[in-house]
C-alpha positions in Angstrom: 27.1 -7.3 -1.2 30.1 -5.1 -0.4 31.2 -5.4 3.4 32.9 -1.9 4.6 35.2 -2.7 7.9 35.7 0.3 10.0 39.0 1.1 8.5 36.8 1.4 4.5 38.2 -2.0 3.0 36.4 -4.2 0.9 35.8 -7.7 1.4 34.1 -8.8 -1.5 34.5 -7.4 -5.3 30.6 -7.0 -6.3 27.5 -5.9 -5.8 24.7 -2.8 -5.5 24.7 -2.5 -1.4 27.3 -1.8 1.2 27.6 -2.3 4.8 29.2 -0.5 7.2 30.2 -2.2 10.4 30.5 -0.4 13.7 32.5 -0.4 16.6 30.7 0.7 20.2 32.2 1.0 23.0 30.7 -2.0 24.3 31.2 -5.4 24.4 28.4 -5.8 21.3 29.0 -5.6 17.1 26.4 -3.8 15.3 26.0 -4.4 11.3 24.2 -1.4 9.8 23.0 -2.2 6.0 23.1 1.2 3.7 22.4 1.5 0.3 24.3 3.2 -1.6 25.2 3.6 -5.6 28.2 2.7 -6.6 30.1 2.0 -9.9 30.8 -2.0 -10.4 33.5 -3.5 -12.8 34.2 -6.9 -14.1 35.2 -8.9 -16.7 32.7 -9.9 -19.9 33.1 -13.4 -19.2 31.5 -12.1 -15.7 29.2 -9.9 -17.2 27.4 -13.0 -19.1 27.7 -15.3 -16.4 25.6 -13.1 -14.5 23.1 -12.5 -17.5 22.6 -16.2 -18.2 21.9 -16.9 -14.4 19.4 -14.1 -14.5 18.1 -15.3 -17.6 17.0 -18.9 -15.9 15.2 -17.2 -13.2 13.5 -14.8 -15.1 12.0 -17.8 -17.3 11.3 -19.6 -14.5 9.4 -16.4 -13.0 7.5 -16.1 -16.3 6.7 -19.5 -17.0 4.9 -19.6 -13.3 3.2 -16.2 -14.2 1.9 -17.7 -17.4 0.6 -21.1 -16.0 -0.9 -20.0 -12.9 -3.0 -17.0 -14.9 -4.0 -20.1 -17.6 -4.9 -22.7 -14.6 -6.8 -20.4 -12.3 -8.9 -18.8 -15.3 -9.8 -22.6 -16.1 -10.7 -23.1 -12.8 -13.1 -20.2 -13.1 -14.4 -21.0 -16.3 -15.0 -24.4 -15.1 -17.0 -24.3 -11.5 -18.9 -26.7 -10.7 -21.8 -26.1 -8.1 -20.1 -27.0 -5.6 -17.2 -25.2 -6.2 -16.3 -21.1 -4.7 -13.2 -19.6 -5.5 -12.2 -16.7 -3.4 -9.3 -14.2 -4.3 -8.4 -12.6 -0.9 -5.5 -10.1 0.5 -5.1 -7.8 3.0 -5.6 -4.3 2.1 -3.3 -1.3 3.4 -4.7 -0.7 7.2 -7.5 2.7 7.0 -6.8 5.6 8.9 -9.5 6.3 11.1 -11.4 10.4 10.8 -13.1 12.6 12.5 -15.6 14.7 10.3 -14.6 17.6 12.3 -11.1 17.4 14.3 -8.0 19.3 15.3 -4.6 19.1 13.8 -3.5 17.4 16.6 -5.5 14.4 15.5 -3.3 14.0 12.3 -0.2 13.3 14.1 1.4 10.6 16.1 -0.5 7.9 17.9 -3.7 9.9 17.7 -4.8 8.5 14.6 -6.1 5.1 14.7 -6.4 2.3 12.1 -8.9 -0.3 11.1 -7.4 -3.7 9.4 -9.1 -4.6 6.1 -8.9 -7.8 4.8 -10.5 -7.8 1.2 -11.5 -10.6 -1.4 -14.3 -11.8 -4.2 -16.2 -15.1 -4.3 -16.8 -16.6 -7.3 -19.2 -19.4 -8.0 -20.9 -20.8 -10.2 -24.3 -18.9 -9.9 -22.9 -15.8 -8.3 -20.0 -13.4 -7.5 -19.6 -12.0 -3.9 -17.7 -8.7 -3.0 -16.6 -8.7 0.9 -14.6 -7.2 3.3 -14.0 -8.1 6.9 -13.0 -5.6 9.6 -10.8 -5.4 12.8 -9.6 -3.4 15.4 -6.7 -6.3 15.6 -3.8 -5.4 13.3 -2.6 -8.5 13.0 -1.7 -10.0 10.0 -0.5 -13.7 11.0 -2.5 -17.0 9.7 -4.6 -16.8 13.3 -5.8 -13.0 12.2 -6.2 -14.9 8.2 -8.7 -17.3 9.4 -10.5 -15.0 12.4 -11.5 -13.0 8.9 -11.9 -16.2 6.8 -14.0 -17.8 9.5 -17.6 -15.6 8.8 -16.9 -14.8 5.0 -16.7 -18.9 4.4 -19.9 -19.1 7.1 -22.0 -16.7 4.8 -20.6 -18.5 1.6 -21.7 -21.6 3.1 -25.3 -20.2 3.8 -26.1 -18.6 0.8 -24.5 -21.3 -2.2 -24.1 -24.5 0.0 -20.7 -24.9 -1.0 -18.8 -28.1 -0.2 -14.9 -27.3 -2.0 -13.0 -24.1 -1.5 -10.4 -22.5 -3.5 -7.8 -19.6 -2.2 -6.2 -17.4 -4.3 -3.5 -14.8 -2.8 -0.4 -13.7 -3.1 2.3 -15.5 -1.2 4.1 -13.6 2.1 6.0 -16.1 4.3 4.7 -13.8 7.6 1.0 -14.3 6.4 -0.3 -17.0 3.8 2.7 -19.2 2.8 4.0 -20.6 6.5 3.8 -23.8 8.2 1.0 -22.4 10.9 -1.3 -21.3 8.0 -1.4 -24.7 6.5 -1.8 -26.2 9.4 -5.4 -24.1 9.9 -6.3 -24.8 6.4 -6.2 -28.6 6.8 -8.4 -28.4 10.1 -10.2 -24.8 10.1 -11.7 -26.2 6.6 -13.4 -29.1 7.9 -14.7 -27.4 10.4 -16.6 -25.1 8.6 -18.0 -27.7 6.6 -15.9 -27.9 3.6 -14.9 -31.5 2.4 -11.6 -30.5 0.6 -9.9 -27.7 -0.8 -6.9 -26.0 -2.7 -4.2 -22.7 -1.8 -3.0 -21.3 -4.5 0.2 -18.6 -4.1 0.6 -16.4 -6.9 3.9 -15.2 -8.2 6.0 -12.7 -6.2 5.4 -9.4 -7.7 1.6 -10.2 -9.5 -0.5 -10.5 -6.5 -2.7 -7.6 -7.6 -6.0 -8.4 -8.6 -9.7 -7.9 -8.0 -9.2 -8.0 -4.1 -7.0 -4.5 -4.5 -10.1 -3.0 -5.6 -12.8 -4.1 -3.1 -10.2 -2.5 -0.7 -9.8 0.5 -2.7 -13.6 1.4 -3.4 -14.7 0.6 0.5 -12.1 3.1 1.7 -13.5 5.6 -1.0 -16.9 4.8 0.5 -15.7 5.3 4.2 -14.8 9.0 2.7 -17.5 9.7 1.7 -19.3 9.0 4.0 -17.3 11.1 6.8 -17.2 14.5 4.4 -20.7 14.1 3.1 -22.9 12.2 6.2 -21.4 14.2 9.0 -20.1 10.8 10.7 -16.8 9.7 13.2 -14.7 6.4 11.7 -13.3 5.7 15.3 -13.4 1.8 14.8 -14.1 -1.3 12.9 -17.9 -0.5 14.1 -18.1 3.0 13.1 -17.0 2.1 9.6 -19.0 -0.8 8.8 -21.7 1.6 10.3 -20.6 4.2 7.8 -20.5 2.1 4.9 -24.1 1.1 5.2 -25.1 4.6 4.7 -23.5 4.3 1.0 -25.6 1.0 0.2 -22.5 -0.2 -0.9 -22.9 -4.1 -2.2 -20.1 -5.2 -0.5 -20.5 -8.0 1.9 -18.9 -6.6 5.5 -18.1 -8.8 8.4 -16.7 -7.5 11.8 -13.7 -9.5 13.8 -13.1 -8.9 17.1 -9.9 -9.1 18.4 -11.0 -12.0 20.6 -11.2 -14.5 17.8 -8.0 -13.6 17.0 -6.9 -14.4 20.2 -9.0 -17.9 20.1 -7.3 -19.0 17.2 -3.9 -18.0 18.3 -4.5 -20.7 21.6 -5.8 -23.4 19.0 -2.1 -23.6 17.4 0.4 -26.2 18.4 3.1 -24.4 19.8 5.4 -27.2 17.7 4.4 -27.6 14.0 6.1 -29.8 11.3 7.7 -27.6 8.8 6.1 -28.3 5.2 9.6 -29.2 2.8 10.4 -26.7 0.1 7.9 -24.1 1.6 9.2 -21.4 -0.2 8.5 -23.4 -3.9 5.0 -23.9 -3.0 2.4 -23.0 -5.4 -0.5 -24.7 -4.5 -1.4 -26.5 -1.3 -4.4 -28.9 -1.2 -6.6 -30.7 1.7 -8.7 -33.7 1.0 -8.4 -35.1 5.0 -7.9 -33.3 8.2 -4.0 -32.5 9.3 -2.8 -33.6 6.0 -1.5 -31.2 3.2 -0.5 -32.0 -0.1 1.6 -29.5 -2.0 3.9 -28.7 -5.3 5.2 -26.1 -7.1 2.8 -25.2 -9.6 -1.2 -25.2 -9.4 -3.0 -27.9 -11.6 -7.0 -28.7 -11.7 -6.8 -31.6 -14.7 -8.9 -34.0 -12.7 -11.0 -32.7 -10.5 -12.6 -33.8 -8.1 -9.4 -36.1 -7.4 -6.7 -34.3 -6.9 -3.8 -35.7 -9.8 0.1 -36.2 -9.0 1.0 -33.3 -11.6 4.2 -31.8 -11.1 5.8 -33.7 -8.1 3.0 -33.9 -5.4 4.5 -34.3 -2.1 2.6 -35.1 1.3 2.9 -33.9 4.7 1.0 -34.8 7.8 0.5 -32.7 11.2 -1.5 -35.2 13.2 1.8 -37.5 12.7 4.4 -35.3 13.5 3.1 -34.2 16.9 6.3 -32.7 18.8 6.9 -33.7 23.1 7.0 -29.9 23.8 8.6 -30.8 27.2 11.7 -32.0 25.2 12.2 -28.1 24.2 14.1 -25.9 27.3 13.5 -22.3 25.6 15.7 -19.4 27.2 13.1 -17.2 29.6 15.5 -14.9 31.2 19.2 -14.5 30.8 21.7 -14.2 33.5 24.9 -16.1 34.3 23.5 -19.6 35.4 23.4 -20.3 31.5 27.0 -19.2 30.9 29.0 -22.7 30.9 25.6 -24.9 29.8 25.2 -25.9 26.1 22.6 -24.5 24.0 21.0 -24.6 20.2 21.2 -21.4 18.5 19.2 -20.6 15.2 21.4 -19.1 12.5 20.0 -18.6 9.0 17.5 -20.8 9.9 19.0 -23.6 10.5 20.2 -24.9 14.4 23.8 -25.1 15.9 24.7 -26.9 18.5 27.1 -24.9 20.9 28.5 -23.5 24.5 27.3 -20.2 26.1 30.7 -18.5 26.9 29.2 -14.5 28.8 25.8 -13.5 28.9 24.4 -9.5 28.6 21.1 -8.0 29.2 19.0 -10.2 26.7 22.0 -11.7 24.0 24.4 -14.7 24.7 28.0 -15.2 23.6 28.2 -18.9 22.2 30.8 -20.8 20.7 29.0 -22.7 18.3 30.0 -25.9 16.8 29.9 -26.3 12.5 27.7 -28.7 10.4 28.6 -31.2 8.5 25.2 -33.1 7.7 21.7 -33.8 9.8 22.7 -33.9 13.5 26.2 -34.3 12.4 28.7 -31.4 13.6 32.0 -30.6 15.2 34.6 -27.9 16.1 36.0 -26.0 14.0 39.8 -25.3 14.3 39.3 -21.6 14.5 36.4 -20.8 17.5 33.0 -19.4 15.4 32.2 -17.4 18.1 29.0 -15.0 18.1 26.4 -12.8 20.1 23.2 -14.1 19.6 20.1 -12.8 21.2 17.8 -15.1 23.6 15.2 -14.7 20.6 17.5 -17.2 18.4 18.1 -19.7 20.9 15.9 -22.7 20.6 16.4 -24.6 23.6 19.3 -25.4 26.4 20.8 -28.9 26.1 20.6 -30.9 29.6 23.3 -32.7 27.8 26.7 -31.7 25.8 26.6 -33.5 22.2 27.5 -36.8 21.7 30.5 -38.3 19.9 30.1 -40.6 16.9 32.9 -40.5 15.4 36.6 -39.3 16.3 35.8 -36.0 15.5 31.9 -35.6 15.1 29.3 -35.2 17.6 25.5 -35.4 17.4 22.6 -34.5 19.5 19.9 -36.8 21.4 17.7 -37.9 18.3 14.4 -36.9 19.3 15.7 -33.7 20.9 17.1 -33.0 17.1 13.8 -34.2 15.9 11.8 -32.1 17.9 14.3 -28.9 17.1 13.5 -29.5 13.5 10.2 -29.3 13.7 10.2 -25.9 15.5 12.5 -24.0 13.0 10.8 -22.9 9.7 
């Protein structure tokens, strides 16, 4: 990335993007990002430097393409009875209609939507269509498993399944975070499931049969306003409406309430799974516990095999003192002077809070060196940060172990890492 200063300069040699930085008249920096297209030069020896490390990851993309398409059609070819496999992803939120209505109603906040969240059931004796519907827009793993919750109930009633396999694509705000594996290991056992695998699909090739259930019920809901004479107002009114269609699509409602329950169940403090991001398959045998690596493997099932690097990660163990955590509520100058621990590309720094203004800090943050393990740097690092990004005040300044490096209270530091993803 090319970084414009306000007097036009460069600061770096390559790249597709530039950034324009902005003075205001104000004690604040803003970075605005704008793309732009630009001519880039370089050398050949640069030129295939940057092929051959393209190269490896677009093998390494492929290869994970190829082996989770080969393990997940095994897995479907080889069901057992006690087996369902559900491919599941949230659809593009409906727009709600009117059969009759004024332009008005197609502008601004007039419109409302209705969150879909789409997905087929395969198992051994039968395949299930379904879609759950809510007047909760949310999209985090509480919202995943307030829909999951009467799709698995149903699948549980009408196959008496006992393992459960998830296949979606992998977004870190939705499926592939900490709090959503956390909810698989217990929501899973609680709706009477003995074990089960998550398996992520490639970035880019998480389209599948799920797209389509979302597709044809919106077509449906249409159809249904322009040929029925009916009002889509709500998650009611279109479940209402798509029963008019004898659609065979399995529909569930979720209110915004069970959202709301499963949002209180969640630990406010959750061990962070390592090398989330790799992840490829998660898998669940006893409650709290997650086993994961970084491609998806069935050779021995019902045991679960030790294929491509399994690691293991336990929530019930790693159960955070959330009183150790002094998060920033309000901002004003009582914290200017106190030491704090700011978040900064996700990982913490220790440092001091110099001014405060409105809801941002000014902190003079310390540099790492190693785990708990930092000091100052000659030249101060000094940075707004807003109150968002600050994990917790320290009730103490970091102490020295060595000449030059300090560290902070261990089960403070322990308790930090645990709340940054």
């Amino acid at each position: 990335m090319r970084i414009l200063t306000g007097e036009g300069k460069l600061s770096s040699e390559f790249g597709e993007t530039s950034a324009l930085k902005y003075q205001r008249k104000m004690k604040l920096v803003r970075t605005v990002t704008k793309t732009v297209k630009e001519k880039d030069q370089g050398t050949l020896d640069q030129l295939n430097d940057e092929i051959q490390a393209e190269a490896q990851r677009a093998s390494r993309h492929v290869f994970n393409i190829r082996h989770k398409y080969q393990a997940i059609s095994r897995l479907k070819e080889n069901l057992k009875a006690e087996d369902v496999l559900i491919h599941i992803d949230f659809s593009e939120n409906c727009n709600c209609k009117y059969h009759q209505e004024i332009q008005s109603i197609h502008f601004g906040a007039s419109q409302t939507q209705v969150n879909l969240h789409t997905g087929v059931a395969y198992t051994r004796e039968k395949t299930y269509s379904f879609t759950s519907f809510s007047d909760c827009l949310k999209h985090n793993p509480a919202a995943i498993w307030a829909h999951l919750e009467p799709i698995l109930t149903f699948l549980k009633e009408k196959s008496n399944v006992s393992v459960l396999h998830i296949l979606s694509y992998g977004p870190t705000t939705q499926y592939h975070n900490k709090q959503n594996f956390y909810l698989f290991s217990t929501k899973l056992f609680e709706l009477g499931f003995q074990r089960g695998t998550w398996n992520f699909l490639e970035a880019s090739h998480g389209k599948g049969a799920a797209d389509g259930i979302g597709a044809a019920v919106k077509q449906h809901a249409d159809r249904a306003v322009n040929t029925r004479s009916v009002d889509i107002t709500n998650a009611e009114d279109m479940i209402r409406a798509l029963k008019m269609t004898n659609t065979s699509v399995e529909l569930f409602e979720v209110k915004e309430e069970a959202v709301e329950r499963i949002e209180k169940e969640l630990p406010k403090q959750l061990r962070v799974v390592p090398n989330t991001m790799k992840i490829h398959q998660v898998m669940v045998k006893e409650r709290g516990e997650v086993l994961s690596r970084v491609l998806s493997c069935f050779c021995c099932r019902p045991n679960i095999c030790s294929c491509y690097g399994t690691s293991k990660c336990s929530f019930i163990d790693a159960q955070v003192n959330e009183s150790l955590l002094l998060p920033v509520d309000t901002v004003d100058e009582s914290l200017i002077g106190q030491f704090c621990m700011v978040l900064y590309d996700g990982i913490p720094y220790p440092g001091k809070v110099l001014d405060v203004d409105e809801s941002d800090l000014h902190v003079q943050v310390m540099h790492r060196i190693g785990r708990n393990r930092y000091f100052w740097h000659l030249l101060p690092d000094i940075c707004w940060y807003h109150s968002a990004n600050v994990i917790t005040v320290l009730s103490t300044e970091p102490q020295p172990v060595t000449k030059r490096h300090m560290k902070i209270d261990e089960k403070l530091f322990d308790a930090i890492e645990s709340n940054v993803e």
